[in-house]
C-alpha positions as CSV (number, residue, x, y, z in Angstrom):
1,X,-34.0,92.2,233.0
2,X,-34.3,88.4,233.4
3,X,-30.9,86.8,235.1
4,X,-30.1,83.4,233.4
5,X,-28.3,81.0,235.5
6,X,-25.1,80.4,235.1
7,X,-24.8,77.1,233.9
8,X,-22.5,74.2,234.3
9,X,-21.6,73.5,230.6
10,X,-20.2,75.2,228.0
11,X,-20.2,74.0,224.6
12,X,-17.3,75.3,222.0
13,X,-18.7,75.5,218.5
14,X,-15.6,75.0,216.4
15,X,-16.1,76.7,213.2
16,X,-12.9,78.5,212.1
17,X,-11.9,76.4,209.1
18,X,-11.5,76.9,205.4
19,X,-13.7,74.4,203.9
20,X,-11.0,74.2,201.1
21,X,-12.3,70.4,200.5
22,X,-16.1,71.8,200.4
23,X,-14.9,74.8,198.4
24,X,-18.2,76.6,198.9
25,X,-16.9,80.2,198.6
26,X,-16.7,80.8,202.1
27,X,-15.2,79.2,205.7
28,X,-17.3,75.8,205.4
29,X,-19.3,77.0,208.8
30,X,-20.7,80.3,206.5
31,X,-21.8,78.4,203.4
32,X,-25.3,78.1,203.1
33,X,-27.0,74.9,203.8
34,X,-30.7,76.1,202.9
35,X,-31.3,80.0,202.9
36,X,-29.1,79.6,206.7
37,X,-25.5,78.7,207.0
38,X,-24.5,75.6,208.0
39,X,-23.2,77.5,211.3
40,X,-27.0,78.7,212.1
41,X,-28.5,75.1,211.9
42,X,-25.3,73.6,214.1
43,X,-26.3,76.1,216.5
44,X,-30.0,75.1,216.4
45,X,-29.5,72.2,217.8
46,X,-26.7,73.9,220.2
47,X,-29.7,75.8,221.5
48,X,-32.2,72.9,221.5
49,X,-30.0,71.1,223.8
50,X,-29.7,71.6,227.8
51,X,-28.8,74.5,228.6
52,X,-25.1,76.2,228.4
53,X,-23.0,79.0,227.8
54,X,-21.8,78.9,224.1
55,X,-18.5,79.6,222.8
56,X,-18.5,80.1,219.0
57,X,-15.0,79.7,217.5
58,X,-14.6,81.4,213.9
59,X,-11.6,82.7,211.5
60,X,-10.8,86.5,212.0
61,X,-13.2,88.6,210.2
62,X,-16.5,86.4,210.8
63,X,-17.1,87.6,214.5
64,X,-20.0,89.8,213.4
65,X,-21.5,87.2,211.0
66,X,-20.8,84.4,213.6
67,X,-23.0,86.7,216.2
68,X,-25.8,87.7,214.0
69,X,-26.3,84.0,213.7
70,X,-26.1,83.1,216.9
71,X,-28.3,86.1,218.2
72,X,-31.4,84.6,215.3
73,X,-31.6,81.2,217.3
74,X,-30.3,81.8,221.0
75,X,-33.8,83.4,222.1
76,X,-33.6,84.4,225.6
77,X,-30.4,82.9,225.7
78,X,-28.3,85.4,223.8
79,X,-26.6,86.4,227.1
80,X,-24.8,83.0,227.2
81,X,-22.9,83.4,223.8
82,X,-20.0,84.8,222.5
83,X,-17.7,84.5,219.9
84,X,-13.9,84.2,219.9
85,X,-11.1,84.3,216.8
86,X,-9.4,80.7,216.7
87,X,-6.0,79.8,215.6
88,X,-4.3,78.1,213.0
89,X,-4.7,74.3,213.8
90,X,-7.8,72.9,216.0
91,X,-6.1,72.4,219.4
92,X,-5.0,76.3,219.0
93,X,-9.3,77.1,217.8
94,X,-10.5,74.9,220.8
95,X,-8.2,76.4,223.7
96,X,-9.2,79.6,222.4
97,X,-12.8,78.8,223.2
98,X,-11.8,77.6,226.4
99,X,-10.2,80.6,227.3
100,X,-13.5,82.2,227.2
101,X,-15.2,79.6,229.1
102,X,-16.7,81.2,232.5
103,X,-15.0,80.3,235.8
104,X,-17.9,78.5,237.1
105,X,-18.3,76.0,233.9
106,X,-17.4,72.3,234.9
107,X,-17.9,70.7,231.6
108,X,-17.1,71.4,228.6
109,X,-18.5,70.3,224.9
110,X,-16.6,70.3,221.6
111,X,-18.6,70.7,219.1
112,X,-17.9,71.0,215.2
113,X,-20.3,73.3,213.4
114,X,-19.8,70.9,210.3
115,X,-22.0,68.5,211.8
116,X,-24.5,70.8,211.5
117,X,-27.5,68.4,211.7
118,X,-26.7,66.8,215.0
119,X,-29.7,65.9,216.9
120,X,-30.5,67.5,220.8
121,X,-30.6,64.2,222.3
122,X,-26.8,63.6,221.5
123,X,-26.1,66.7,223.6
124,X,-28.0,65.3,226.9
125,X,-26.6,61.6,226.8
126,X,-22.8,63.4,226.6
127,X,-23.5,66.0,229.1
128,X,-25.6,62.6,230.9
129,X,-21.9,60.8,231.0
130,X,-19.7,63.7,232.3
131,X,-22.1,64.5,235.4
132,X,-22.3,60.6,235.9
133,X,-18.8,61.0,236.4
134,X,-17.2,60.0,233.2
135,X,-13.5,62.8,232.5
136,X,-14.1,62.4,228.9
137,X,-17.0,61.4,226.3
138,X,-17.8,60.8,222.9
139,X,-20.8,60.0,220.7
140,X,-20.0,57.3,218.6
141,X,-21.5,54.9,215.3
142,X,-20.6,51.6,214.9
143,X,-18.7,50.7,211.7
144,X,-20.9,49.1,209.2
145,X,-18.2,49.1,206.1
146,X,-15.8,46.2,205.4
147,X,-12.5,47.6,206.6
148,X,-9.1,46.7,204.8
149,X,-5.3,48.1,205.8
150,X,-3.5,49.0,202.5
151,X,0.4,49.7,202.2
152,X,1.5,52.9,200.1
153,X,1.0,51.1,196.6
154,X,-2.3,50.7,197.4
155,X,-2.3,46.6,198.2
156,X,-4.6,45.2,200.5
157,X,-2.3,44.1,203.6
158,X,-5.0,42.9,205.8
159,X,-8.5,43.1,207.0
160,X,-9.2,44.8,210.3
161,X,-12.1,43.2,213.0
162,X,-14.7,46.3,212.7
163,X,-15.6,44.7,216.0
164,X,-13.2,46.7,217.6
165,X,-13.8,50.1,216.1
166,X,-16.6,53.2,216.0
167,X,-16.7,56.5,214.0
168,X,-16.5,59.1,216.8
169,X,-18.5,62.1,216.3
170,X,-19.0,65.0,218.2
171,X,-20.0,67.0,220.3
172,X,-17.3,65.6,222.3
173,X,-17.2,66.0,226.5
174,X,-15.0,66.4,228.7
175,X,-14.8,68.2,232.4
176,X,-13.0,71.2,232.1
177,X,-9.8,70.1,234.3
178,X,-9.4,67.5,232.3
179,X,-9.1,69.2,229.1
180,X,-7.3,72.3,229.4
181,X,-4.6,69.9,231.1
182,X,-4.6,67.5,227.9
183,X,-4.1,70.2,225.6
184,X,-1.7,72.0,227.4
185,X,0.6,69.0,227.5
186,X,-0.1,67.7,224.1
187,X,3.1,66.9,222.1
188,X,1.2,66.3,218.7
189,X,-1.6,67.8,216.7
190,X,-4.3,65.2,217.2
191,X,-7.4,64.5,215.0
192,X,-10.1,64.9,217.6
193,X,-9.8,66.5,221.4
194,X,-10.8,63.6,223.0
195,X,-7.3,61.8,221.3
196,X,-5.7,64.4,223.0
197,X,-7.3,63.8,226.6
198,X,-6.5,59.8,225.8
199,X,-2.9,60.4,225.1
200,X,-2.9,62.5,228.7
201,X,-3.7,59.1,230.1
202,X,-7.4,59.3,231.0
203,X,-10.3,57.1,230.4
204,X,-12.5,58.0,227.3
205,X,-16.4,56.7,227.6
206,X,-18.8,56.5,224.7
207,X,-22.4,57.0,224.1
208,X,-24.4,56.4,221.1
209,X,-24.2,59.1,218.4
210,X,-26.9,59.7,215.2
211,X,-26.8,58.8,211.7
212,X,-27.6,62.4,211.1
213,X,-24.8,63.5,212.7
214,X,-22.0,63.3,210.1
215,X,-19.6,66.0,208.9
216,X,-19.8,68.5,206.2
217,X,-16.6,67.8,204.5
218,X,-17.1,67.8,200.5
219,X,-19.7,68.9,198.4
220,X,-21.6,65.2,198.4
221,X,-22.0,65.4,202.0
222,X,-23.6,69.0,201.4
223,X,-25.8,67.3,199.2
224,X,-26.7,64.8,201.5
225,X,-27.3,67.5,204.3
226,X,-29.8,69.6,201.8
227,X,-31.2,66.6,201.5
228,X,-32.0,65.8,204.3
229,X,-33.4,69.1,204.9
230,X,-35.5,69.3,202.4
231,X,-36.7,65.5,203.3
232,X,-37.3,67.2,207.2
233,X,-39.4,70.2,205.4
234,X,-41.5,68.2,203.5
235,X,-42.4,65.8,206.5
236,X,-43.4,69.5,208.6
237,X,-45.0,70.8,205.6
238,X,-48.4,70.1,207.0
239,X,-51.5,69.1,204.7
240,X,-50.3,68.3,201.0
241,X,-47.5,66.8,201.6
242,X,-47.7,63.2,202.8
243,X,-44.6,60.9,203.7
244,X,-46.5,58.2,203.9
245,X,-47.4,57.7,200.0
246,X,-45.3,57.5,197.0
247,X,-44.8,60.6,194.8
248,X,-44.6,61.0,191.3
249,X,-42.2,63.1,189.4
250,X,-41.4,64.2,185.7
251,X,-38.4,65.2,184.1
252,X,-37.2,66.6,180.6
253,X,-33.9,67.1,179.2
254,X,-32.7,68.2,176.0
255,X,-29.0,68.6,174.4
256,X,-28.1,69.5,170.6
257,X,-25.4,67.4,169.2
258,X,-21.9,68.6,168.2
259,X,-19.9,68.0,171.5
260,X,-16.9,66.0,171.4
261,X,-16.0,62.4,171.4
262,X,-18.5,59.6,171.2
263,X,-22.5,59.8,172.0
264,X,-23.6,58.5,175.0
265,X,-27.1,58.3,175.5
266,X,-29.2,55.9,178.0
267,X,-25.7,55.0,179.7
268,X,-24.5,53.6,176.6
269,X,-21.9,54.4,174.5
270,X,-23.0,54.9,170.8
271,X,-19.9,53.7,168.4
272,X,-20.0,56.0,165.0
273,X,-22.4,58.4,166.3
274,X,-22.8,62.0,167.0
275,X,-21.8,63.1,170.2
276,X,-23.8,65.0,172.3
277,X,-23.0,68.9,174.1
278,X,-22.9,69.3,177.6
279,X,-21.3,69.7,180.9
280,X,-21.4,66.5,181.5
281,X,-21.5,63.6,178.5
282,X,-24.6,65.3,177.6
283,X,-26.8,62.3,178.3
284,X,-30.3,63.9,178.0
285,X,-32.2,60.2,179.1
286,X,-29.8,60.0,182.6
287,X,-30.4,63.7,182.7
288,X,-34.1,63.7,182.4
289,X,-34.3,60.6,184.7
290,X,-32.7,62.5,187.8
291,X,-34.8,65.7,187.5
292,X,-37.6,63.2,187.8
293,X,-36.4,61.6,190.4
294,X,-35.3,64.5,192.2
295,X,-39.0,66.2,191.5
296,X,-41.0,63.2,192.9
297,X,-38.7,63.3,196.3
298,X,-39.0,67.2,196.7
299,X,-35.1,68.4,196.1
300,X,-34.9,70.4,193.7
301,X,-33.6,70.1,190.1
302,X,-30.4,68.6,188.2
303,X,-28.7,72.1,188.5
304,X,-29.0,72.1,192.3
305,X,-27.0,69.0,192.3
306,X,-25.2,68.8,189.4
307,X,-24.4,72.1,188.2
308,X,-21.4,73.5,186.2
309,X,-19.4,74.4,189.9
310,X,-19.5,71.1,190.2
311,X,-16.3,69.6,188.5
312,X,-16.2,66.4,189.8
313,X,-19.6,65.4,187.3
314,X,-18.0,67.8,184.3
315,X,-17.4,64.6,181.2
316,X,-19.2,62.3,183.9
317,X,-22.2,59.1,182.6
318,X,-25.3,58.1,183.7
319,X,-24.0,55.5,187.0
320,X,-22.5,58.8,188.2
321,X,-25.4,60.3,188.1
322,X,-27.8,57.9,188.3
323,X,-25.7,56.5,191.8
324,X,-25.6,59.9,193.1
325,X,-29.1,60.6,192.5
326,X,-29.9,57.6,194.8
327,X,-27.6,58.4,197.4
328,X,-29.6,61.8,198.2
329,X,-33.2,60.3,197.9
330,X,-31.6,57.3,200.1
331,X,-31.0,60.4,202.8
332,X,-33.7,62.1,202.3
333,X,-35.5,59.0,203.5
334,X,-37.0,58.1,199.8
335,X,-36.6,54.6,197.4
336,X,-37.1,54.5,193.4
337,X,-40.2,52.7,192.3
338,X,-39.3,52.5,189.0
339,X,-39.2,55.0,186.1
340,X,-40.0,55.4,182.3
341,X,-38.7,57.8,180.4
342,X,-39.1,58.6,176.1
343,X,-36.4,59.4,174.1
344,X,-37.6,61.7,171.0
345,X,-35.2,61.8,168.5
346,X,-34.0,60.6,164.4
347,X,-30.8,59.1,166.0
348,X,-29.5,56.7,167.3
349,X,-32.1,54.0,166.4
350,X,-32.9,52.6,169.7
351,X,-35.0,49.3,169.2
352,X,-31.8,46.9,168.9
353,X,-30.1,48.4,172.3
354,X,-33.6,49.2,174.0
355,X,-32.8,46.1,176.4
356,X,-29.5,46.7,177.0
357,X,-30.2,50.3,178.0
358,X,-33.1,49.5,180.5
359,X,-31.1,46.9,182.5
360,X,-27.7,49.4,182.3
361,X,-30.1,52.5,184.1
362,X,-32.1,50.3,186.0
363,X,-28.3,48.8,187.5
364,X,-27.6,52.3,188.0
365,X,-30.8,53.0,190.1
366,X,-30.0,50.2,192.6
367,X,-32.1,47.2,190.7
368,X,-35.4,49.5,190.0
369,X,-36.9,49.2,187.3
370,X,-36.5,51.3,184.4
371,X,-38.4,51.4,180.8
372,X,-37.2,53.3,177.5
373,X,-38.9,53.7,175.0
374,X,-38.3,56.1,171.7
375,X,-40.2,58.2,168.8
376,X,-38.5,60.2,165.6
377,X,-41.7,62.9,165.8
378,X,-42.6,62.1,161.8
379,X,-39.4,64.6,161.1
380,X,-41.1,67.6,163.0
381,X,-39.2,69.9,165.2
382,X,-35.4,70.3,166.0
383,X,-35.2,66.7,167.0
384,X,-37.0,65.9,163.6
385,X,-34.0,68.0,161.9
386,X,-31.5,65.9,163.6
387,X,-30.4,69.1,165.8
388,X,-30.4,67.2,168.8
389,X,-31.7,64.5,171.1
390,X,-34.8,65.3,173.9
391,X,-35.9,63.1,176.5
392,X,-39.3,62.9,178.4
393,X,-39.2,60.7,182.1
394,X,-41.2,60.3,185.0
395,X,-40.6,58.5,188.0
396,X,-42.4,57.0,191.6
397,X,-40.6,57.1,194.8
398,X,-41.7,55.7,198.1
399,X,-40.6,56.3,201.4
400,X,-37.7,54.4,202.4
């Protein structure tokens, strides 16, 4: 049997919450992000990184799962894990892990599973810092966003220099000493551990983080993560699939009217008309629009994004969609070229609202542009009975 050398970090994978906010079924760490968990590809990059023995933290009942996982990616480095039950808030989950840290372990990392995506090199440039003598360190963005502090009500008070302030990120360092002796002193639950080692009166450093790198909270930012998967897949898909041309895609939707309320159709609202049924506000142009968009880009359909478990888009219009659509392409690494799409129906008659209609999608898409245009089928088919509206769209992405 090889001997692997015991090493001088140990990174704690935090991964014993609910995920109430993601509400994916399961603790957030155990929904899947592809056909893995979101766990397995946190610990891919655990295991990509520099050597260390690794700590997986998980709610009771999820020690075998949390194993298999770890088991499928540590290689010949399955003698370095284990896993450990955590507690009831994250200072209680963390010094749970540490308990299981080895005696000979110097440094520790904290690491949340949620940011599942985080790159290897972030790893090295923390553990870099700690054995270049920093107590504590975190990976850290710039803020790009306008910042404004708000009272109660809700009223702007004043802005705030985003000079001054980073997103931290983790995995978060620390040597060992330092941490076990922040937590156990800590008078208050604290939103990150490296708060805690601050508020113990040492010196925090910080290195640079990844864009990639952010946390699985709410559905949307499991979106984004399966898109930037499937973005990663595509690029190491070999032959076939190039990154460095723009793709086509096409789209169809179709919806039968008799929903309730108004019609909206194209991102309008049609006064007198008759509505549309659907999830959403039935808007079979918007609809067929994002499957083509989603097609061109390589992620998957309207119901991978937008399905009925997802209640947030259930009575929602086309700039929700539309906006959201563009926010996964956008992380998948993908732009909209423009699109054109056919409405096929007897009503509503679109020629006076045709303009109108282009520049409300094409606002909707960012500022590309977007062309309607609209046939009654000579009276043929369910559209030509006035059962229902269908719409025909295709659309060119490029890479971003």
């Amino acid at each position: 049997m090889t001997l692997v050398p015991v090493p001088r970090t140990a990174v704690l994978v935090v991964a014993a919450g609910s995920g109430t906010r993601l509400n994916g079924g399961a603790p957030k760490a155990f929904v899947g992000l592809d056909e893995h968990t979101i766990l397995r590809h946190a610990l891919q990059g655990v295991f990509a990184a520099p050597p260390a023995q690794v700590v997986v933290v998980v709610p009771a009942g999820y020690e075998g799962e949390a194993m298999t996982e770890a088991i499928a990616v540590a290689g010949d480095r399955r003698e370095l894990v284990s896993v450990v039950v955590g507690g009831d808030t994250r200072q209680r989950s963390v010094s749970a892990g540490l308990a299981a840290v080895w005696a000979d372990v110097e440094f520790v990392l904290v690491h949340d599973a949620a940011r599942a995506l985080t790159p290897p090199p972030v790893f090295a440039r923390v553990v870099d810092a700690l054995v270049a003598g920093a107590p504590a360190v975190v990976p850290t963005l710039p803020v790009v966003d306008t910042i404004k502090r708000v009272d109660a009500a809700g009223r702007v008070v004043a802005g705030v220099d985003r000079s001054e302030l980073a997103a931290a990120q983790t995995p978060q360092g620390f040597r060992r000493d330092v941490l076990v002796a922040a937590l156990a002193s800590a008078e208050a639950e604290h939103t990150d551990d490296a708060a805690a080692v601050a508020a113990a009166g040492h010196s925090v450093v910080t290195v640079r983080g990844d864009d990639a790198s952010f946390k699985i909270t709410t559905a949307p930012d499991l979106d984004r993560a399966r898109a930037l998967m499937s973005g990663a897949e595509s690029a190491a898909s070999g032959p076939g699939v190039s990154r460095s041309l723009p793709r086509v895609g096409v789209g169809t939707d179709v919806h039968a009217f008799g929903g309730e309320g108004d019609l909206w159709l194209a991102g309008l609202v049609w006064p007198g008309e008759q509505p549309l049924s659907g999830h959403s506000d039935g808007d079979a142009v918007a609809h067929a629009i994002v499957d083509a968009l989603l097609a061109a880009a390589g992620l998957g359909d309207i119901g991978t994004h937008f399905g009925t478990d997802r209640p947030e888009f259930a009575g929602a219009h086309a700039d929700a969609f539309l906006t959201h659509t563009v926010g996964l392409l956008s992380a998948a690494g993908w732009r909209v070229g423009n699109v054109a799409v056919q409405v096929q129906a007897q009503r509503p008659r679109f020629a006076a609202r045709r303009v109108e209609a282009e520049r409300v999608l094409s606002q909707a898409l960012g500022g590309a542009p977007v062309s309607v245009s609209a046939t009654t089928t000579d009276g043929l088919g369910f559209t030509g009975r006035s059962e229902g509206v269908a719409a025909f769209a295709t659309a060119l992405v490029f890479p971003a």
